[in-house]
N, C-alpha and C positions, 0 to 999 in steps of 0.2 A: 504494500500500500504506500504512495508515493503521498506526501506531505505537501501540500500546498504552503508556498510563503508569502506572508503576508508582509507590508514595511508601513510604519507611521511616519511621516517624513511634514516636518516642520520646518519652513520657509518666509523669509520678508516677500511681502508681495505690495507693490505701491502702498507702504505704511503702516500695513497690517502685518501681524502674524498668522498665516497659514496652515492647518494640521491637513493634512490630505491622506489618506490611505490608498496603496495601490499596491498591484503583483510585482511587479518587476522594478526595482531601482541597480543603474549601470552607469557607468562611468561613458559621457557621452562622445560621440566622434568631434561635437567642438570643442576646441580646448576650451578649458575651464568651466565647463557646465557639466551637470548630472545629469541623464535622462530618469524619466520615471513615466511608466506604461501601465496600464491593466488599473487605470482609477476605480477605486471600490467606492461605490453609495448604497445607501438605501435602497431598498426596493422600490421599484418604479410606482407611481403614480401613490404613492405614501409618503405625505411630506408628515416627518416627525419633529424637522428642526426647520423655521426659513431658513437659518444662516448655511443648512446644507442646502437647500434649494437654491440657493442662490450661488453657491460655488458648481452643483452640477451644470446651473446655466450657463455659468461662467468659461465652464471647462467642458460643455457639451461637444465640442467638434472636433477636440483635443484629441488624436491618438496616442501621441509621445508630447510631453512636456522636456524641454531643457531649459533647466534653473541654473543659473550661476553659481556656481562654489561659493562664492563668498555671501551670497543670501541663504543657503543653507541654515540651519540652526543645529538641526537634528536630524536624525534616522535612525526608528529604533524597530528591530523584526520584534513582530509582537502573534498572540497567539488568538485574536478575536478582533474585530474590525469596529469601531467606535464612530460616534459622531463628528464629521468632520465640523472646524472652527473656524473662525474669524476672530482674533484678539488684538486691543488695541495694543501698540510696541509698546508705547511707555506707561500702561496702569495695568494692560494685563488682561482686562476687563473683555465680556467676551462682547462681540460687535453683531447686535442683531437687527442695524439696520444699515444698510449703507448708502450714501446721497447717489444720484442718479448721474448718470455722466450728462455734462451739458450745464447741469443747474446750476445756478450762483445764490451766493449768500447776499439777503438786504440787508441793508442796516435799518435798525430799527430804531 
């Protein structure tokens, strides 16, 4: 019986901190970036979390991801597949809404 692996892989992504889980994480043919393939979610049309629905949106067309080495945080093989995240960098806090591309802030 052959063992499926799983990887937790923690990334900066414009701001944010990233948790993604996928099958496959490799050292990519561009220098200096990571690939990561096989992204794990939820089961389709069950939204448990928006903050993951909104990263499958995000990463819908995606086959292979290559992140930069030095946005990296983390990779860790893990034995069950979790909620992916959106955390703000500097509190931590997890991010369950994010502004729309385009919009600007008023002043009030």
């Amino acid at each position: 019986m052959s063992k499926t692996l799983l990887y937790k892989i923690i990334f900066l992504n414009h701001g944010k901190v990233y948790e993604l889980f996928a099958g496959g994480v490799t050292s990519s043919g561009l220098y200096g970036f990571i690939e990561i393939c096989d992204l794990q979610f939820s089961l389709e049309g069950m939204v448990i979390d928006p903050t993951e629905e909104r990263i499958r949106e995000e990463f819908a067309d995606s086959e292979v991801l290559h992140i930069p080495m030095h946005n990296v945080i983390r990779v860790e093989q893990v034995k069950a597949r979790g909620l992916c995240k959106i955390r703000d960098r500097e509190t931590g806090e997890k991010v369950t809404m994010l502004p729309v591309m385009g919009q600007r802030k008023t002043d009030q």
